[in-house]
Backbone as CSV, one residue per row, in Angstrom:
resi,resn,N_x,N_y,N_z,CA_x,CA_y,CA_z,C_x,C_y,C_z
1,UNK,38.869,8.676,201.217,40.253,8.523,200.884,40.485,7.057,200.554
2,UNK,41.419,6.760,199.666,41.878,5.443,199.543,42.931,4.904,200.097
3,UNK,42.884,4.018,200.495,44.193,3.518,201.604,44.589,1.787,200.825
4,UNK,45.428,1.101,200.271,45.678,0.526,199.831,44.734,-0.380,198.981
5,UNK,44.336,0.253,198.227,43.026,-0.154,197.283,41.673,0.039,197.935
6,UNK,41.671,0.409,199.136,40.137,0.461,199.302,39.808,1.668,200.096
7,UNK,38.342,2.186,200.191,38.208,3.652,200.591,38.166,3.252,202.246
8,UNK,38.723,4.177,202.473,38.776,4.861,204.242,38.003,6.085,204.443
9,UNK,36.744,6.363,205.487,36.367,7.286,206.081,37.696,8.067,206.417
10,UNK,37.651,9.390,206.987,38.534,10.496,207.222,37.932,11.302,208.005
11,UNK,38.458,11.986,208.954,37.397,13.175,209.638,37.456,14.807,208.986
12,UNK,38.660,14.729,207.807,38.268,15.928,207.501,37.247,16.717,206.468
13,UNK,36.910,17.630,206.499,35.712,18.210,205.853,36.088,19.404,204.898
14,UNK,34.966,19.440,204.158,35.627,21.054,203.154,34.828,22.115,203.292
15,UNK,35.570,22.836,203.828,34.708,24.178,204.565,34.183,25.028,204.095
16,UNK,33.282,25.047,202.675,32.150,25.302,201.722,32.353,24.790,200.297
17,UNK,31.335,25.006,199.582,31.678,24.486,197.736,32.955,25.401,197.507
18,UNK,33.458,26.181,197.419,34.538,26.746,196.788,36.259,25.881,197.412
19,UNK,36.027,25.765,198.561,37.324,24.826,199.120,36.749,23.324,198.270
20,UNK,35.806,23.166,197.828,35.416,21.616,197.408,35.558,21.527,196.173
21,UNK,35.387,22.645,195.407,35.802,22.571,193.729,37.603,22.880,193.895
22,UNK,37.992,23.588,194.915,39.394,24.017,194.208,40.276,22.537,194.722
23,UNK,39.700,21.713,195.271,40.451,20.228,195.391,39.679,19.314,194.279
24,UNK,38.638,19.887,193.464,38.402,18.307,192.857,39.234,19.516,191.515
25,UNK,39.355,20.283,191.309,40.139,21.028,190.036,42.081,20.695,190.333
26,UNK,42.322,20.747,191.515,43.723,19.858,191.610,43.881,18.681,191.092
27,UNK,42.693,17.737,191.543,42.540,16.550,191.498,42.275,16.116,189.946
28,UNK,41.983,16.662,189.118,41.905,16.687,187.453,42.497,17.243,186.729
29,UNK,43.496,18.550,187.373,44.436,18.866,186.693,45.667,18.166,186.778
30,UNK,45.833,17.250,187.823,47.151,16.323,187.903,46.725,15.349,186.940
31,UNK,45.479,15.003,186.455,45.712,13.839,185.414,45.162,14.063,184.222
32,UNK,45.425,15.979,183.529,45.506,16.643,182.254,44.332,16.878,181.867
33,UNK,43.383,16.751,183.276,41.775,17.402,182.514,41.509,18.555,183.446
34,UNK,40.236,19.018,182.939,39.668,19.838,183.408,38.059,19.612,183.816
35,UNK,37.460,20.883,184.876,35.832,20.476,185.184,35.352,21.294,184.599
36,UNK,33.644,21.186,183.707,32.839,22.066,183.193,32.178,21.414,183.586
37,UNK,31.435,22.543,184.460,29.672,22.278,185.021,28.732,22.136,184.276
38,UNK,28.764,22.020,182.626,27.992,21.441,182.020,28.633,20.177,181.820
39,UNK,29.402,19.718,181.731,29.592,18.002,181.397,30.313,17.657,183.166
40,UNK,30.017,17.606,184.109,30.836,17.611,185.276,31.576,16.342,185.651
41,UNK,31.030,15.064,185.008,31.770,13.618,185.124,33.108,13.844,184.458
42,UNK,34.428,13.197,185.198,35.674,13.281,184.792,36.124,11.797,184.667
43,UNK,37.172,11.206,184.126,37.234,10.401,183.962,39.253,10.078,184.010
44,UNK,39.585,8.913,184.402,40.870,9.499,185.006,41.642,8.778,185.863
45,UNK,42.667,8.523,185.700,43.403,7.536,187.144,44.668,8.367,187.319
46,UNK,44.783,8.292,188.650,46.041,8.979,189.149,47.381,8.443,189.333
47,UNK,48.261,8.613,189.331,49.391,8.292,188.900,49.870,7.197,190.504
48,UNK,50.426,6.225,190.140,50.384,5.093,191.460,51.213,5.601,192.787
49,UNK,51.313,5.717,193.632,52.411,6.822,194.497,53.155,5.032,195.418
């Protein structure tokens, strides 16, 4: 996680690949892309909160 510019450990976990793709597919649809497992690098900044 990022905490004012820099990453922070967290204790929570994702409780198999399917809970782990349906947060990185949130996470790219808030900034108008999408994932294909043939090209899987995204590219992207999120909006400043």
């Amino acid at each position: 996680m990022e905490h004012e510019g820099r990453l922070a450990r967290v204790d929570g976990r994702f409780i198999d690949e399917t809970h782990l793709r349906l947060a990185i597919e949130r996470i790219v649809g808030a900034v108008g892309r999408r994932i294909d497992e043939s090209s899987p690098m995204v590219g992207g900044s999120a909006a400043p909160t």
